[in-house]
DSSP file (Angstrom, degrees, kcal/mol; ACC not computed):
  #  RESIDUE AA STRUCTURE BP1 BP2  ACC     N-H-->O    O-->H-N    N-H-->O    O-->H-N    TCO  KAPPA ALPHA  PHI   PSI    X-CA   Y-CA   Z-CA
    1    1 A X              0   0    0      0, 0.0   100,-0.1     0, 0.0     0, 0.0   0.000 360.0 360.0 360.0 126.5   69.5  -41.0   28.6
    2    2 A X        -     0   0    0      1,-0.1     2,-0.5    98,-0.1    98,-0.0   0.068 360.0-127.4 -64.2-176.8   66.9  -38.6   27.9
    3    3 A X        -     0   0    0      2,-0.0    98,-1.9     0, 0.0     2,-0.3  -0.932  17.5-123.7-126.7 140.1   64.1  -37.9   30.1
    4    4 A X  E     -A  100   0A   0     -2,-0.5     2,-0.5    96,-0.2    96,-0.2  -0.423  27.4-175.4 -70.7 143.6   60.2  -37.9   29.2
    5    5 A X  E     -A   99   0A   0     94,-3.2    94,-4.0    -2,-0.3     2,-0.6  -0.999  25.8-112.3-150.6 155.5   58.5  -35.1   29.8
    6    6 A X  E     +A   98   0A   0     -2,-0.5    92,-0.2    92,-0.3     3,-0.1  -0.745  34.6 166.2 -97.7 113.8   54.5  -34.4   29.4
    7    7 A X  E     -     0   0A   0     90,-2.5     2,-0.3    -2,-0.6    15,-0.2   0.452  57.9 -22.9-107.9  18.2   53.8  -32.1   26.8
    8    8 A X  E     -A   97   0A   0     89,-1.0    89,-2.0    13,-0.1     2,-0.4  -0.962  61.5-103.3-164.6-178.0   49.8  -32.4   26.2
    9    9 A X  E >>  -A   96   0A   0     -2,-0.3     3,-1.4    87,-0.2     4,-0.6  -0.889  39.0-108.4-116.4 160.3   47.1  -34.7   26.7
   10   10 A X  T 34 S+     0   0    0     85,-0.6     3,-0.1    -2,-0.4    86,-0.1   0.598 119.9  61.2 -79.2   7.4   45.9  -36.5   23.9
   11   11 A X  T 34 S+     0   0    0     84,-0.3    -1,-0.3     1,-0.1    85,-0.1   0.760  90.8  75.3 -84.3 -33.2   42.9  -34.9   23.6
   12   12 A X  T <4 S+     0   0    0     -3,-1.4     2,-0.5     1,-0.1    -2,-0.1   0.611  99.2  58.1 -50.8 -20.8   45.2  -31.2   22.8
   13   13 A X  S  < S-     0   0    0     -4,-0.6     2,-0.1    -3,-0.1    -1,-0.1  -0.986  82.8-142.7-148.9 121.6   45.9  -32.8   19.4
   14   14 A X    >   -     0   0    0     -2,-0.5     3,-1.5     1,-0.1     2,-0.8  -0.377  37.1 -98.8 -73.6 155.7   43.4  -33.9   16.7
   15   15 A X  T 3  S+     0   0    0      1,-0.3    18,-0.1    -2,-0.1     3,-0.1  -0.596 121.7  26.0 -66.1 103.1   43.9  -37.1   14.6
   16   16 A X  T 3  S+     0   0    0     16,-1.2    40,-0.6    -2,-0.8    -1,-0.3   0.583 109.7 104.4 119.5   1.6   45.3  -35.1   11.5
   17   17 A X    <   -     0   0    0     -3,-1.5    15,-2.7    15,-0.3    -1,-0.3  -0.571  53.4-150.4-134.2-177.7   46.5  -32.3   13.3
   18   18 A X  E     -C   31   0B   0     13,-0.3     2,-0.4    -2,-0.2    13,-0.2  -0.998  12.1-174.1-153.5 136.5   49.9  -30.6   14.7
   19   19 A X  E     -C   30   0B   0     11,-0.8    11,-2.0    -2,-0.3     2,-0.6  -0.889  23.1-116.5-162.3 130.7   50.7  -28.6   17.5
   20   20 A X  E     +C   29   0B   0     -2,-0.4     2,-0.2    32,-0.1     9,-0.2  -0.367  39.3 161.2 -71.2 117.9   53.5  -26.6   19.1
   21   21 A X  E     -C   28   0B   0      7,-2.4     7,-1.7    -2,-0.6     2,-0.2  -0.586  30.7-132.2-115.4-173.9   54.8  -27.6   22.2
   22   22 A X  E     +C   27   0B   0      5,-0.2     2,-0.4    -2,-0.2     3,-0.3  -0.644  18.6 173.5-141.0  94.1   57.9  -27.2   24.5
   23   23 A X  E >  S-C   26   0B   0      3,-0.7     3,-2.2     1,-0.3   -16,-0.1  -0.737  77.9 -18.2-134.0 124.4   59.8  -30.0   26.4
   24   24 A X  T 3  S-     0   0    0     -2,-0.4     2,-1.0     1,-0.3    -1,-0.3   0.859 124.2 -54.5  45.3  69.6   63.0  -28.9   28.2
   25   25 A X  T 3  S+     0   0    0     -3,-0.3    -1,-0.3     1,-0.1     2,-0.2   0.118 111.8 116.9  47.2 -22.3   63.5  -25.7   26.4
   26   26 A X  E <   -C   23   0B   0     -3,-2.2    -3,-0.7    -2,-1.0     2,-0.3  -0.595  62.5-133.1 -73.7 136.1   63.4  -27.4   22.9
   27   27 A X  E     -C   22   0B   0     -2,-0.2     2,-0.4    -5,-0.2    15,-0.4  -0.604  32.6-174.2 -65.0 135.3   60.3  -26.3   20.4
   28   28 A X  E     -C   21   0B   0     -7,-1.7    -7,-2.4    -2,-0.3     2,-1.9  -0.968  34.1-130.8-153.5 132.3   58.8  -29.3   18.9
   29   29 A X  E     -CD  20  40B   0     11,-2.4    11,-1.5    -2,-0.4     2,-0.8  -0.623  23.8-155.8 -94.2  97.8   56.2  -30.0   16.4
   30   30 A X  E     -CD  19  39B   0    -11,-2.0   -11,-0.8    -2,-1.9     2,-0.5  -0.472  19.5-165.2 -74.6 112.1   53.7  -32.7   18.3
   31   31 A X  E     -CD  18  38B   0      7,-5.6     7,-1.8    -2,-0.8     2,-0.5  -0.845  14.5-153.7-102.5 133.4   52.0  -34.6   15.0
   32   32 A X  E     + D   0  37B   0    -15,-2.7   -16,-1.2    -2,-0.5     2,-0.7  -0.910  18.0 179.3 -88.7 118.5   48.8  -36.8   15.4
   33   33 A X  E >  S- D   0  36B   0      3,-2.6     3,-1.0    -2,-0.5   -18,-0.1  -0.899  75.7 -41.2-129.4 105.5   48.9  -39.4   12.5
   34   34 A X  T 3  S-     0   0    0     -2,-0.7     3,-0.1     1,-0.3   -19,-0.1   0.824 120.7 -48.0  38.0  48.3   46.1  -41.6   12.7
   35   35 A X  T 3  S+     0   0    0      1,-0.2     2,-0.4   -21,-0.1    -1,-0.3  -0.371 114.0 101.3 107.6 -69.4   46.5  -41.8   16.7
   36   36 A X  E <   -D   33   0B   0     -3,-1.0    -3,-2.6    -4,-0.2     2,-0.5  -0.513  67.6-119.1 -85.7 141.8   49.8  -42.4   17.0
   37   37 A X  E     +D   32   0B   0     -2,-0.4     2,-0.2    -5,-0.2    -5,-0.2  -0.801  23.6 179.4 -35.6  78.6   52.3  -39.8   17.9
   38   38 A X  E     -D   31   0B   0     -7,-1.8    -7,-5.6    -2,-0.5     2,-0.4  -0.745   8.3-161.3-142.7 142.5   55.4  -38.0   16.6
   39   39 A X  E     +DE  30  88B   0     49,-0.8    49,-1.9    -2,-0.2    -9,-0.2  -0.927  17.2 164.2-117.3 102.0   57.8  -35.3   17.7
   40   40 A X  E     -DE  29  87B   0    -11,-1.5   -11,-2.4    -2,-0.4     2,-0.5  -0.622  49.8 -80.6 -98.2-152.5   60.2  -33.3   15.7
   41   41 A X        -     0   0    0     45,-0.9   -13,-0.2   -13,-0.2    10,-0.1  -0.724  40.2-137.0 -87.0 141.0   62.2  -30.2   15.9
   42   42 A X  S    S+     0   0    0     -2,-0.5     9,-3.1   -15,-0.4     2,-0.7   0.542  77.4  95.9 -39.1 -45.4   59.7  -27.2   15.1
   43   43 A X  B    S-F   50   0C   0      7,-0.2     7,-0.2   -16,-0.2     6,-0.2  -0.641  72.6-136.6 -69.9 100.4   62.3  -25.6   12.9
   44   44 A X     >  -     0   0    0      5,-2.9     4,-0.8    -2,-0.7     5,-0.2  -0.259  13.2-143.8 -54.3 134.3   62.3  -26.1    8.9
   45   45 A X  T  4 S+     0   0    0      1,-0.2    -1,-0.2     2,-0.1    -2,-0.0   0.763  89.0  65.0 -71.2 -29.0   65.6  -26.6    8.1
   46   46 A X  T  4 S-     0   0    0      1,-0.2    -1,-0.2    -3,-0.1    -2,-0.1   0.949 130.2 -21.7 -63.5 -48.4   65.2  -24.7    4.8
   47   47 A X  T  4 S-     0   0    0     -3,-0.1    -1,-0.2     2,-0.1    -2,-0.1   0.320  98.5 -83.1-151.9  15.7   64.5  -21.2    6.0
   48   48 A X     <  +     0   0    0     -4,-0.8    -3,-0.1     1,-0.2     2,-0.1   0.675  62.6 164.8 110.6   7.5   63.2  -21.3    9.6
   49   49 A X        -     0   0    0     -5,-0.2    -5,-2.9    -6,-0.2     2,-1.3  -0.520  43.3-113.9 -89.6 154.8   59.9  -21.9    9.2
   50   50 A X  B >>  -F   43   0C   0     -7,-0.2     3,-2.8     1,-0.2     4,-0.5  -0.621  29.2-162.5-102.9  86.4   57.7  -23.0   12.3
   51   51 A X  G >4 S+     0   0    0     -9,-3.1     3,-2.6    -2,-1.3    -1,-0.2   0.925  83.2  69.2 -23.8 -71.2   56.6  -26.7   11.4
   52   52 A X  G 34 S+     0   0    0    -10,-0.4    -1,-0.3     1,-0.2   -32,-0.1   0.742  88.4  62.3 -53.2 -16.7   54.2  -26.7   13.6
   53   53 A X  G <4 S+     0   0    0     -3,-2.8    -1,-0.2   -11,-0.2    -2,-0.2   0.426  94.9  71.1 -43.7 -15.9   52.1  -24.3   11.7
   54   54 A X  S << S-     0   0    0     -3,-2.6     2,-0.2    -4,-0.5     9,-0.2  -0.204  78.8 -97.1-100.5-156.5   51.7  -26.4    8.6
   55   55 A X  E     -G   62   0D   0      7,-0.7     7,-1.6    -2,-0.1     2,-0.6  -0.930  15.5-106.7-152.5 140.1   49.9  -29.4    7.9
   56   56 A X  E     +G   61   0D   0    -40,-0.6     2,-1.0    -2,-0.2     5,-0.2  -0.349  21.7 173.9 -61.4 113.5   49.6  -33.1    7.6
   57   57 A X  E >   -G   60   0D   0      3,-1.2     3,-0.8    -2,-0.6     2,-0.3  -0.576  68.9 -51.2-140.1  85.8   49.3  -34.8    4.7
   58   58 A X  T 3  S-     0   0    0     -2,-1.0   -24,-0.1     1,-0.3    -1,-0.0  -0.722 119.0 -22.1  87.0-131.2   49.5  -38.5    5.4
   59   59 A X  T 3  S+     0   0    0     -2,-0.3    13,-1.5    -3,-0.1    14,-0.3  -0.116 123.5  92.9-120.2  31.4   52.4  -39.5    7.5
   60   60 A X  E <   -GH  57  71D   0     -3,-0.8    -3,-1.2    11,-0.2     2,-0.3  -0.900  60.6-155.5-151.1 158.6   54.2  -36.2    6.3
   61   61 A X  E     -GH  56  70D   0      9,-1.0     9,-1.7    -2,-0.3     2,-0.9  -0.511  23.8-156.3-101.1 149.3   54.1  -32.7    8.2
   62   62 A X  E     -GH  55  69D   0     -7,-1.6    -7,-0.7    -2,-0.3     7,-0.3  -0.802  17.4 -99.1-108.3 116.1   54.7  -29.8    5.6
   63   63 A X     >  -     0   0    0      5,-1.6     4,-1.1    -2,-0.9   -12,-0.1   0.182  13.8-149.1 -32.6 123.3   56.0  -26.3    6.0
   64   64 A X  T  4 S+     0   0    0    -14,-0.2    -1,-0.1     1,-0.2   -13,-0.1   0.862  96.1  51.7 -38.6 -55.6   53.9  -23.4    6.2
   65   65 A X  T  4 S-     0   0    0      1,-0.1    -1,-0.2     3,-0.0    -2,-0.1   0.895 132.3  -7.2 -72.4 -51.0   56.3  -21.2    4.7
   66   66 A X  T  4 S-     0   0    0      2,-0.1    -2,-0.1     0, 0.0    -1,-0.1   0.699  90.0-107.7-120.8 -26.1   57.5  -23.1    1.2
   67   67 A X     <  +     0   0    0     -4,-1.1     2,-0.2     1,-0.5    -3,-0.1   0.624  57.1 159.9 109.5  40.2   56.0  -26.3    1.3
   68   68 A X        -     0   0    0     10,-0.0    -5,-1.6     9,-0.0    -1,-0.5  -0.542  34.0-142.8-106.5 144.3   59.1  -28.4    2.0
   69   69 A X  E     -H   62   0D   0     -7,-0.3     9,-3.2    -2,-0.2    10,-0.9  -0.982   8.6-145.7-137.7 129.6   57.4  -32.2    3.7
   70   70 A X  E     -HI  61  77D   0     -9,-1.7    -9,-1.0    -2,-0.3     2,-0.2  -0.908  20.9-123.0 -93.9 127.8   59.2  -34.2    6.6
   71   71 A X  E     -H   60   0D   0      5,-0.8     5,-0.5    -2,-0.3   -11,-0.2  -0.623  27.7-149.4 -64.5 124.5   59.1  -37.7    6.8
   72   72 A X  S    S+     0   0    0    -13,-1.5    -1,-0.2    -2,-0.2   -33,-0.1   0.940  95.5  55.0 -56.9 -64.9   57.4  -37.8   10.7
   73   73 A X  S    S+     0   0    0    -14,-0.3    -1,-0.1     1,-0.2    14,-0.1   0.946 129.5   8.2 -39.6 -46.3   59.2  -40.9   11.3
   74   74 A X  S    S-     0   0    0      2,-0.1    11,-0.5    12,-0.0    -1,-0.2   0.422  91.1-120.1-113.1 -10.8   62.6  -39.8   10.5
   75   75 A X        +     0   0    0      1,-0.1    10,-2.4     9,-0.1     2,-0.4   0.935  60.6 155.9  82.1  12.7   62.4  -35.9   10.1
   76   76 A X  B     -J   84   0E   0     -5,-0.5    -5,-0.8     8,-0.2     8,-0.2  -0.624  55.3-120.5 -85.0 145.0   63.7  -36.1    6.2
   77   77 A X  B     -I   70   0D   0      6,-2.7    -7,-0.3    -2,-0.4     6,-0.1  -0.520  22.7-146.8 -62.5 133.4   63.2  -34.0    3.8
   78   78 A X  S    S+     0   0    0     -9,-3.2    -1,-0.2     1,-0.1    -8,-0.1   0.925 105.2  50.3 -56.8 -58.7   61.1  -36.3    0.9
   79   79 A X  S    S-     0   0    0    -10,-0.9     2,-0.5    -3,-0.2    -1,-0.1   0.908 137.9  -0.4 -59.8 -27.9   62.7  -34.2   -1.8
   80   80 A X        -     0   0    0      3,-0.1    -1,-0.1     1,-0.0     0, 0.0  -0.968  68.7-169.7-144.1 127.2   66.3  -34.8   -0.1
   81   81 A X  S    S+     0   0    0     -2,-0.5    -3,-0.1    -5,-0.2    -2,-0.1   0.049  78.4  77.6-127.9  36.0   66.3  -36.7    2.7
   82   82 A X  S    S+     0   0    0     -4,-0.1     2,-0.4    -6,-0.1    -1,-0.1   0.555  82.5  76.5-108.4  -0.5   69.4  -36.2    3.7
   83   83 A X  S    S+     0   0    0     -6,-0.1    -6,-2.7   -37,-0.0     2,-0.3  -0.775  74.2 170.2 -65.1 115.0   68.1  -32.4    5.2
   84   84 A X  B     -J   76   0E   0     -2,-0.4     2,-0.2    -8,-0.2    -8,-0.2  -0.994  40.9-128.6-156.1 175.3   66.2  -33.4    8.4
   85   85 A X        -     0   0    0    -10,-2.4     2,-0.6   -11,-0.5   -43,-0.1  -0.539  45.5 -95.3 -89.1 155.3   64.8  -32.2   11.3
   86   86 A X        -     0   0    0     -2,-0.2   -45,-0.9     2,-0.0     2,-0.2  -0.754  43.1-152.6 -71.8 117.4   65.9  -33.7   14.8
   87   87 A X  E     -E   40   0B   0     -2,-0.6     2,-0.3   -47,-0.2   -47,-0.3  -0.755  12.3-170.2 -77.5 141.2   62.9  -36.8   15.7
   88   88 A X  E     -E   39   0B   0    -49,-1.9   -49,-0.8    -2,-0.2    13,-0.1  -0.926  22.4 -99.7-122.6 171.5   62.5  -37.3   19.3
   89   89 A X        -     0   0    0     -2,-0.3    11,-1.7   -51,-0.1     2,-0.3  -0.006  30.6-165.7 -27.6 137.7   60.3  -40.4   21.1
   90   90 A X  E     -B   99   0A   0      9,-0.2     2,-0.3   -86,-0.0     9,-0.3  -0.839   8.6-179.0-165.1 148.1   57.3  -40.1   22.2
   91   91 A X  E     -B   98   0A   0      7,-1.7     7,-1.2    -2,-0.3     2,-0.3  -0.790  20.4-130.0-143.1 143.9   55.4  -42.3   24.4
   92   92 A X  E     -B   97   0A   0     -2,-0.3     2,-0.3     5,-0.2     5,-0.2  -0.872  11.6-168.5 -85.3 140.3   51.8  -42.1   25.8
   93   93 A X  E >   -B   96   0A   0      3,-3.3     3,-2.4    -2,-0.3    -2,-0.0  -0.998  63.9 -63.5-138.1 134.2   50.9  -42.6   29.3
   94   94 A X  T 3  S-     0   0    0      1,-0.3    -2,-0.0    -2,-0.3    -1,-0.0   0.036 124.6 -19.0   7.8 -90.4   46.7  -43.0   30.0
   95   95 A X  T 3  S+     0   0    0     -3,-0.1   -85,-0.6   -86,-0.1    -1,-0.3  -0.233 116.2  95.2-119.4  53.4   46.2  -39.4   28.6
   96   96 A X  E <   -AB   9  93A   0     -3,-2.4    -3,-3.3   -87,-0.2     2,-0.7  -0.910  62.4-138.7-140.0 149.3   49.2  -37.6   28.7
   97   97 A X  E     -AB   8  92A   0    -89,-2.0   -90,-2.5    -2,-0.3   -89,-1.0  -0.934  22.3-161.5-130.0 106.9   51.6  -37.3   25.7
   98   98 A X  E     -AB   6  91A   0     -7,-1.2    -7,-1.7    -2,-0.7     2,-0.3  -0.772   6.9-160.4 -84.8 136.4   55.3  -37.6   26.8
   99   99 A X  E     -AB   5  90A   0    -94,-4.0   -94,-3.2    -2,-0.3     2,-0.7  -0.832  15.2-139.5-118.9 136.3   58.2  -36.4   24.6
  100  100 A X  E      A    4   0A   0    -11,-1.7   -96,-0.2    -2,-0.3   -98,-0.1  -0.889 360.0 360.0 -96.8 124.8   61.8  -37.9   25.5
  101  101 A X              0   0    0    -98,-1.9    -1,-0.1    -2,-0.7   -97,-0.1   0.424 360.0 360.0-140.7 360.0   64.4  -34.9   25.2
């Protein structure tokens, strides 16, 4: 069973916004989408590119590098969604933003 661990407070991350964190050694792109919360893996499957650099548009975050967009809910690629990113849980506790890994 994974374990939560706190990687921000919820103030660290704007409504609209994305930010790299690090939860048990894994890289993860923390996404704010209107409040609620979402974790995937940091790496674009397509050439590397650091997810958390890019940008939201609606409930998906897009690579910086090429412009390839992940479903935040599942980590799928839109254009192919069978290419994804690993999603993990993530749970809020008063202000603290927990990631299960």
């Amino acid at each position: 069973m994974p374990d939560f661990v706190k990687v921000a407070e919820i103030s660290e991350v704007a409504v609209g916004g994305v930010k790299q964190v690090t939860a048990n050694g894994k890289t993860i792109a923390l996404c704010n989408v209107g409040g609620q919360f979402y974790a995937l893996d940091n790496e674009c499957v397509h050439r590397g590119g650091p997810l958390s650099e890019g940008y939201l548009d609606g409930e998906k975050l897009e690579c910086p590098w090429h412009a390839w967009q992940y479903d935040v809910h599942t980590g799928a690629v839109t254009m192919n969604p069978s290419a994804k990113v690993p999603t993990y849980e993530v749970k809020v506790e008063g202000s603290d933003v927990l990631v299960a890994v």
